[in-house]
C-alpha positions in Angstrom: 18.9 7.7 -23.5 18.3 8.9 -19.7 17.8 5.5 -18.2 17.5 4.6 -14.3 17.9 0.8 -13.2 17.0 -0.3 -10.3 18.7 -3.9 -8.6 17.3 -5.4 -5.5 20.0 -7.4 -4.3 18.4 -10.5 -2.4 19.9 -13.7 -1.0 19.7 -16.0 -3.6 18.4 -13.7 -6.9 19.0 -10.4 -8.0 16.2 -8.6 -9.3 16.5 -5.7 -12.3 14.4 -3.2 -13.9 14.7 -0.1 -16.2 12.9 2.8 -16.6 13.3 5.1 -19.6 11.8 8.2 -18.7 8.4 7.3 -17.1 8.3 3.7 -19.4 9.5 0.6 -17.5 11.2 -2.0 -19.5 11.0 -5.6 -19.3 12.3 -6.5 -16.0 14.4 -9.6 -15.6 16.7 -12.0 -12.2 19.6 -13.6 -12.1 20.8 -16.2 -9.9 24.5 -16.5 -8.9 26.8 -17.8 -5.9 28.2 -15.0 -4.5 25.9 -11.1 -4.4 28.1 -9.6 -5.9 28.5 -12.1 -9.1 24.9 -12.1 -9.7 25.0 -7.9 -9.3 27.4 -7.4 -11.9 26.0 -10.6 -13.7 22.5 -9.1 -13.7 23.9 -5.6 -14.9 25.5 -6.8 -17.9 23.1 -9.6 -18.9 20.6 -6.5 -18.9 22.5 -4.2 -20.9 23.0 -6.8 -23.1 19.7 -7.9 -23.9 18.0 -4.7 -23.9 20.6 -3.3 -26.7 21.6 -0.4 -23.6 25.0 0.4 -23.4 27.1 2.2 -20.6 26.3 5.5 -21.5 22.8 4.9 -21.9 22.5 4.8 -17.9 21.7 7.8 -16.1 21.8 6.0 -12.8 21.4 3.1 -10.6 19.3 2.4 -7.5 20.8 -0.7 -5.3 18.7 -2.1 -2.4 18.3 -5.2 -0.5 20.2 -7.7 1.5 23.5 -7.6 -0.5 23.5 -4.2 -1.1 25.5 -3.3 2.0 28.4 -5.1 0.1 28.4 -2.5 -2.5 31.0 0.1 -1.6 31.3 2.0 -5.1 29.8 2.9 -8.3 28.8 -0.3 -10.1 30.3 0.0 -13.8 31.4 3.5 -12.7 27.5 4.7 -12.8 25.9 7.0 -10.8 25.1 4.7 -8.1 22.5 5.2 -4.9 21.4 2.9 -2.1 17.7 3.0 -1.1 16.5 1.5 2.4 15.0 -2.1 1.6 11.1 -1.3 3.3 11.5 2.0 1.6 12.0 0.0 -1.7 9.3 -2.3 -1.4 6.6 -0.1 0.0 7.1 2.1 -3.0 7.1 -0.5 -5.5 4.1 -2.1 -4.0 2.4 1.2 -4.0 3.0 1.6 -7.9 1.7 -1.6 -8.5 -1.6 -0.8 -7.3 -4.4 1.7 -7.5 -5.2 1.6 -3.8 -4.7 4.3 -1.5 -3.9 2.7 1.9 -2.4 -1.0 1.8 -1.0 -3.3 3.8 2.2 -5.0 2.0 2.7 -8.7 2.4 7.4 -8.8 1.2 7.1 -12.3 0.8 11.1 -13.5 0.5 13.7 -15.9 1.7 12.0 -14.5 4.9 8.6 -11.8 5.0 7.8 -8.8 6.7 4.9 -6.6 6.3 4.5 -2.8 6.0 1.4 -0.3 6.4 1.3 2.3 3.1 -0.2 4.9 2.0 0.5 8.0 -0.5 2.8 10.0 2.5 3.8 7.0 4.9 5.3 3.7 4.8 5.0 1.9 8.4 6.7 -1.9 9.3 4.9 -3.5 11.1 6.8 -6.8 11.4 7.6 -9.6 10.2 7.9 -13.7 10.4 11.2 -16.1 9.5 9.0 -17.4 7.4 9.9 -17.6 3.3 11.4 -19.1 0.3 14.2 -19.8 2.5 11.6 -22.3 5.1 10.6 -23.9 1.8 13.9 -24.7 0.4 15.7 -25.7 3.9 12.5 -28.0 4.6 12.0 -29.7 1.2 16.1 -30.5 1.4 15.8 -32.4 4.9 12.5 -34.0 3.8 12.4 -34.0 -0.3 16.3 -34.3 -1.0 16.0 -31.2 -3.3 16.3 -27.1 -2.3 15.4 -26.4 -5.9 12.7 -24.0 -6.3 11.3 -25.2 -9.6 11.4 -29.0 -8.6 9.6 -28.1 -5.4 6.9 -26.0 -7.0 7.2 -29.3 -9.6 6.5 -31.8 -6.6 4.1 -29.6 -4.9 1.7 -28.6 -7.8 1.1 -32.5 -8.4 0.7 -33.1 -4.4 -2.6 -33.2 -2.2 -2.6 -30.9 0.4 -5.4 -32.6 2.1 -3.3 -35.9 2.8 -0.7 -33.6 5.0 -2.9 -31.5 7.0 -5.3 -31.9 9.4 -8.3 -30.2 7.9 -11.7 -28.9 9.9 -13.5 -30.7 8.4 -11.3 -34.0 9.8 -12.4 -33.0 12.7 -16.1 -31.7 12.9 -19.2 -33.3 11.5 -20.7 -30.1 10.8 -19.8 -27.1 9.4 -18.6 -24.6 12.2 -19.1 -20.6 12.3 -17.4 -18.8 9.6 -15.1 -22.1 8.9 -15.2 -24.2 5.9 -14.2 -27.9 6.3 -11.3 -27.0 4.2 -9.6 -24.6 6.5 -6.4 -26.2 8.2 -6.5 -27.1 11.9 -3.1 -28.2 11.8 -0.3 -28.5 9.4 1.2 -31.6 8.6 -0.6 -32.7 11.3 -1.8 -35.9 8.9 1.4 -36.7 7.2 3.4 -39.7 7.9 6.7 -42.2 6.9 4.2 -42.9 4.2 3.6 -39.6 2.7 3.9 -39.3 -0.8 7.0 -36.8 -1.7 4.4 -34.5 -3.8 1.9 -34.6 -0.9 4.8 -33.4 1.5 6.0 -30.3 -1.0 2.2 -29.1 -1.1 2.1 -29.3 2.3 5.7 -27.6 3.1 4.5 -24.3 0.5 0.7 -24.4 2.0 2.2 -24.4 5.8 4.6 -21.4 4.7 2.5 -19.3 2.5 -0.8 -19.5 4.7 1.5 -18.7 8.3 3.1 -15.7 6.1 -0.6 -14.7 5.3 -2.1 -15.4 8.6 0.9 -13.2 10.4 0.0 -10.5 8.4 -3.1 -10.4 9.0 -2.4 -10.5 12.7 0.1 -7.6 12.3 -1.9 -5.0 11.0 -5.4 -6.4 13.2 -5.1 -2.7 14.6 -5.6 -1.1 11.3 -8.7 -0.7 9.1 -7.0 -1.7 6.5 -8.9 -4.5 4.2 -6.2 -4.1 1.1 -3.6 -6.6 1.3 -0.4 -6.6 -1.7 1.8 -9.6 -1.6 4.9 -9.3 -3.1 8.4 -11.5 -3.7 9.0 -14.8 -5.1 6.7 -16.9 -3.6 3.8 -15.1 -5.5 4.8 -17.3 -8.0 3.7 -20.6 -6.6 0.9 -21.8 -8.2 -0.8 -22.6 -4.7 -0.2 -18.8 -3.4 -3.5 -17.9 -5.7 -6.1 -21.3 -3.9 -4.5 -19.8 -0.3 -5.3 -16.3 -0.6 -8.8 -17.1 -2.4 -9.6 -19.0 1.1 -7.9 -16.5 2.8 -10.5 -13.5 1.6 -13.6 -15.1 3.0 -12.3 -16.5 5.9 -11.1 -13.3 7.2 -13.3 -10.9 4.8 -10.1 -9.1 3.3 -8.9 -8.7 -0.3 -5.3 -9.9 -1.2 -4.3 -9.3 -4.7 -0.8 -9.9 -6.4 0.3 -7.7 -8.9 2.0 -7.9 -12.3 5.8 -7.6 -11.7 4.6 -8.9 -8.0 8.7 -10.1 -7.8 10.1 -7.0 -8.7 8.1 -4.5 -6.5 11.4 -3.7 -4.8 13.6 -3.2 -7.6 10.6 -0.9 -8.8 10.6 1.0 -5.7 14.2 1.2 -5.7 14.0 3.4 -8.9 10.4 5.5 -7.7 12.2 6.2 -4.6 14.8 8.2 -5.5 14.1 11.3 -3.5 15.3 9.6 -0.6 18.5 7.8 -2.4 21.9 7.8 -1.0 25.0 8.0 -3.6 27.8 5.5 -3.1 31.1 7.9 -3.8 
């Protein structure tokens, strides 16, 4: 077998994929305390359940955060670092048919990049992410738990956190449903029910990720937006971008595999790959 695996190597999850000639195989993230432990974690837990052995492996691509802790071959592979916006704006770029898009990287932070076929462009980005969810919903919810959060929050009422339009005008204003938030958590109180506040901690992120993207790439033409990362997982993500396209007359999709764009990109991009000696 000729197979190349990609691991983005984040700050809390690794991410892994395979492909076998041009077919990608089931992709799969592991979570561990240190980078390293969930690297080598992730590696053999692949191997393992994909009945690939050692020899099957004709390289791997590592990016991310934790790669720069990699310093040789992992298992003894073939082993090449690829530049994290490289990663992801070529794994975004797979993922869809477009020709020019603007990528929304949406992890423990987010950052944005401009793409096309010949260039990928950053453009920015916001300390804004998974890791403002967690660090908030510990101070405020008692848990930094992903899954409880996205638990909480899916049960919660956004409308009883923020401080809507429509709070605050009798009639519908230009180009502004009553819907559209004036300010977050600008409703919420001592009183505020703990699935109320979780909605309103993953609108307030999500939406100011959106928004500052938006805003980033206001000099382009650009009306194609792909968001990427593990936030594209929240069930809310879907209701924010859905307002967001007629409110600022864009399209925002999220792609299958939306979480593993990078790892994806790690393996496309191998043309500009540095090996690890």
């Amino acid at each position: 077998m000729n197979i190349r695996i990609g691991i983005d190597i984040g700050s809390s999850t690794t991410k892994i994929v395979a492909f076998e000639n041009e077919r990608m195989l089931e992709p799969m993230f592991v979570r561990a305390d240190t980078q390293m432990a969930s690297l080598y974690g992730a590696f053999g837990q692949y191997l393992y359940e994909n009945s690939l052995e050692l020899k099957d492996v004709e390289s791997v691509y590592i990016t991310g955060v934790g790669s720069k802790y990699v310093d040789k071959p992992v298992y003894g592979c073939p082993t090449f670092k690829i530049d994290e916006f490289v990663a992801t704006g070529t794994g975004a770029y797979y993922l869809t048919d477009k020709k020019e898009i603007i990528v929304v990287s949406m992890g423990t932070g987010s950052f944005f990049l401009q793409v096309s076929k010949s260039r990928i462009l950053h453009l920015g980005g916001v300390g804004l992410g998974g890791g403002t969810i967690c660090g908030l919903s510990s101070i405020m919810l008692g848990t930094a738990e992903i899954k409880e959060i996205a638990d909480l929050s899916v049960k919660g009422d956004v409308s009883k956190i923020d401080l809507q339009i429509g709070d605050l005008a009798k009639e519908k204003l230009p180009g502004l449903n009553f819907d559209v938030t004036a300010s977050n958590f600008g409703k919420a109180d001592s009183q505020s029910k703990p699935e109320d506040i979780a909605a309103g901690i993953v609108h307030m992120v999500i939406q100011n990720i959106c928004q500052s993207a938006i805003l980033a790439s206001s000099h382009t033409d650009i009306k194609d937006y792909i968001l990427i990362g593990g936030l594209t997982k929240f069930f809310e993500c879907r209701q924010i971008i859905a307002a967001f396209k007629s409110l600022w007359d864009v399209e925002i999709s999220i792609p299958q595999y939306s979480d593993y764009a990078t790892a994806i990109g790690a393996v496309i991009a191998a043309d500009q790959a540095l090996e690890i000696t």
